[in-house]
C-alpha positions in Angstrom: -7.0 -10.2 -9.4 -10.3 -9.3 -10.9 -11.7 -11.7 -13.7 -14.2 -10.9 -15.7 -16.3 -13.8 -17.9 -19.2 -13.9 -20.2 -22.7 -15.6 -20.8 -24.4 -14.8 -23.4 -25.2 -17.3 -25.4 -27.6 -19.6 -25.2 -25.8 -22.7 -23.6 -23.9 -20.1 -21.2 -26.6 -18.8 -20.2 -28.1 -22.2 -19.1 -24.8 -22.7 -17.6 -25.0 -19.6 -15.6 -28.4 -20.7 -14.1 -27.6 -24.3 -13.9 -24.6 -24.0 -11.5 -24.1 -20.0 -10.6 -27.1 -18.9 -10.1 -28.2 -22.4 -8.6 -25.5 -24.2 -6.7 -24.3 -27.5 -7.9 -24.4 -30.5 -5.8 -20.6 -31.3 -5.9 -21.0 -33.7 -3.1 -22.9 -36.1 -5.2 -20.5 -36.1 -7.8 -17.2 -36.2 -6.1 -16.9 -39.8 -7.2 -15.9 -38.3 -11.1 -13.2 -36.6 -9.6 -9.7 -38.7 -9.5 -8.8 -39.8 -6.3 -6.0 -38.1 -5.6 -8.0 -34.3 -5.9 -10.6 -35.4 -4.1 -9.2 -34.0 -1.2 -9.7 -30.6 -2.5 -13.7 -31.3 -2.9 -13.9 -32.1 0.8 -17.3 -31.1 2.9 -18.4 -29.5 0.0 -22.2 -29.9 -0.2 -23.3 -27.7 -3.0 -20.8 -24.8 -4.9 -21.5 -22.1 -7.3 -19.0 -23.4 -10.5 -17.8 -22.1 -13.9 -15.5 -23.9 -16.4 -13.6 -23.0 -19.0 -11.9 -25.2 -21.4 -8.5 -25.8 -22.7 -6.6 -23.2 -25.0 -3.5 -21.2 -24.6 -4.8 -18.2 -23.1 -8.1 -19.7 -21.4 -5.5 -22.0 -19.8 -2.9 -19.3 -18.8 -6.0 -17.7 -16.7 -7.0 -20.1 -15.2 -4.0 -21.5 -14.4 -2.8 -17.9 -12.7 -6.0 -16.9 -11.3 -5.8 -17.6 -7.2 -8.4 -18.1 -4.4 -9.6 -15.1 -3.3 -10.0 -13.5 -6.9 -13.0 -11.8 -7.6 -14.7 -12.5 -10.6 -17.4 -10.2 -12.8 -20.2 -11.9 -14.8 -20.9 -10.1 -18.0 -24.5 -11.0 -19.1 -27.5 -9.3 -20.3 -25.8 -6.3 -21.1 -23.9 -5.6 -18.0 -21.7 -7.5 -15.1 -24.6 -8.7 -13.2 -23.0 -10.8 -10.9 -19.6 -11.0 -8.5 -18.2 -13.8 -6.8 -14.9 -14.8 -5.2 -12.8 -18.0 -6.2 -12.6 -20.7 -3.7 -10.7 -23.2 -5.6 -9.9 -24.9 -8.7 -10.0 -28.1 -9.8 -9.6 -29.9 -13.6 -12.2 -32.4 -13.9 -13.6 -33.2 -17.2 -15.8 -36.1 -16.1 -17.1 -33.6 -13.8 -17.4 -30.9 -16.2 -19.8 -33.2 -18.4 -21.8 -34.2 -15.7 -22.6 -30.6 -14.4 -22.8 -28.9 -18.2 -22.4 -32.3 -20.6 -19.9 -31.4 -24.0 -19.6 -28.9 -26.4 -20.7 -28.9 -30.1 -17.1 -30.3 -30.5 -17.7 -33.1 -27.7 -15.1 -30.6 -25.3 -15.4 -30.3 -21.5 -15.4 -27.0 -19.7 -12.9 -28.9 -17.5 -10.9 -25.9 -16.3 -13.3 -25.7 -13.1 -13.3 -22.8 -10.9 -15.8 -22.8 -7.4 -17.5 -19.5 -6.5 -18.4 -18.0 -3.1 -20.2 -15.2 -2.0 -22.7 -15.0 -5.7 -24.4 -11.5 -6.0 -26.3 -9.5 -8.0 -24.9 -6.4 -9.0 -25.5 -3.7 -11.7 -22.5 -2.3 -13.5 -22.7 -0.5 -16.4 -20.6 -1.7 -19.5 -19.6 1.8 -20.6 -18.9 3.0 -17.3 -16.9 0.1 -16.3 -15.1 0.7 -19.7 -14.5 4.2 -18.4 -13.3 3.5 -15.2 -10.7 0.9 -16.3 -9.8 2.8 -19.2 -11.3 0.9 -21.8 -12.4 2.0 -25.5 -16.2 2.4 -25.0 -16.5 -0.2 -27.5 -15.0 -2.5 -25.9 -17.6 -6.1 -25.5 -16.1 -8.6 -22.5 -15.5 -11.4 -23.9 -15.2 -15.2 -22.7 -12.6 -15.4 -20.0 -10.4 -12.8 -18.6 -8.4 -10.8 -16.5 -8.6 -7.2 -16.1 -5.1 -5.8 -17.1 -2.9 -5.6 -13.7 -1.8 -1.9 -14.8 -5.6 -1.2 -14.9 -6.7 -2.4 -11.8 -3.5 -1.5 -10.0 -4.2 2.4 -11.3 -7.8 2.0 -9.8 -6.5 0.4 -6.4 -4.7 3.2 -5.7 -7.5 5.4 -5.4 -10.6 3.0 -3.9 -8.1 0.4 -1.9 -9.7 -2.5 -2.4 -11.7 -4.4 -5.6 -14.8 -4.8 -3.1 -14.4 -1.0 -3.2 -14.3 -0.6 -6.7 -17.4 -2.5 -7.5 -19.2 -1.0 -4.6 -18.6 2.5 -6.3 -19.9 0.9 -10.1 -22.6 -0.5 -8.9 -25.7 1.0 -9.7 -27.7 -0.6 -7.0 -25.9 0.5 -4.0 
């Protein structure tokens, strides 16, 4: 599964540095999680960490998107980062502590953690390309790229690390 996500505005983008870019010390903090998911924090020091928050489809991602998954960070005008998922939790009380509430006092509390956070330089048009989307086409907050898309590309490069490997401009 590749996922793709956005930061672009302001507050996203202080998200992205505050606990992307820089780790998050989830070890200080397990104490907001509810006991019984605790277990799921465990001998984690620091994690790279995104949240989303509730709504149909946000949820429905989330909810489907696995360990392992790779995600794309869309910011500045181009995926700019990768990362795979190593586990989900739903914490709001941790969600406010990492990145506080919303305009609407909401939690991003749809947590996802992220290993292996690098730079990379793809090319919003030529990723639109390559997946076969309108050259118009903006990501947009949180999703997945289409399973007959990526399945298409698969067939051809093997493997997502492949794909991004070839799109990326700095390789």
């Amino acid at each position: 599964m590749l996922i793709l996500f956005t930061a672009s505005s302001d507050q996203a983008l202080d998200h992205l540095e505050t606990s992307v870019v820089n780790e998050f010390p989830i070890k200080q903090s397990i104490n907001l999680v509810e006991p019984e998911k605790r277990h799921m924090l465990n001998g984690i020091e620091t994690s790279s960490v995104w949240g989303v928050k509730n709504g149909v489809r946000l949820s429905k991602t989330w909810d489907n998107m696995p360990e392992g998954a790779t995600v794309l960070i869309y910011t500045g005008g181009k995926f700019a980062y990768s990362a795979k998922v190593n586990g989900k939790i739903r914490s709001k009380e941790l969600a406010e502590k990492i990145w506080g509430l919303d305009s609407d006092n909401r939690a991003w509390e749809n947590l996802f953690f992220l290993d292996e956070v690098e730079t990379v330089d793809i090319d919003r048009l030529e990723f639109n390309d390559f997946f076969g989307y309108d050259e118009n086409h903006f990501p947009q907050g949180f999703k997945k790229v289409r399973s007959d898309r990526l399945q298409k590309r698969l067939e051809t490069h093997g493997t997502i690390d492949e794909i991004l490997s070839e799109l990326d401009r700095k390789k």
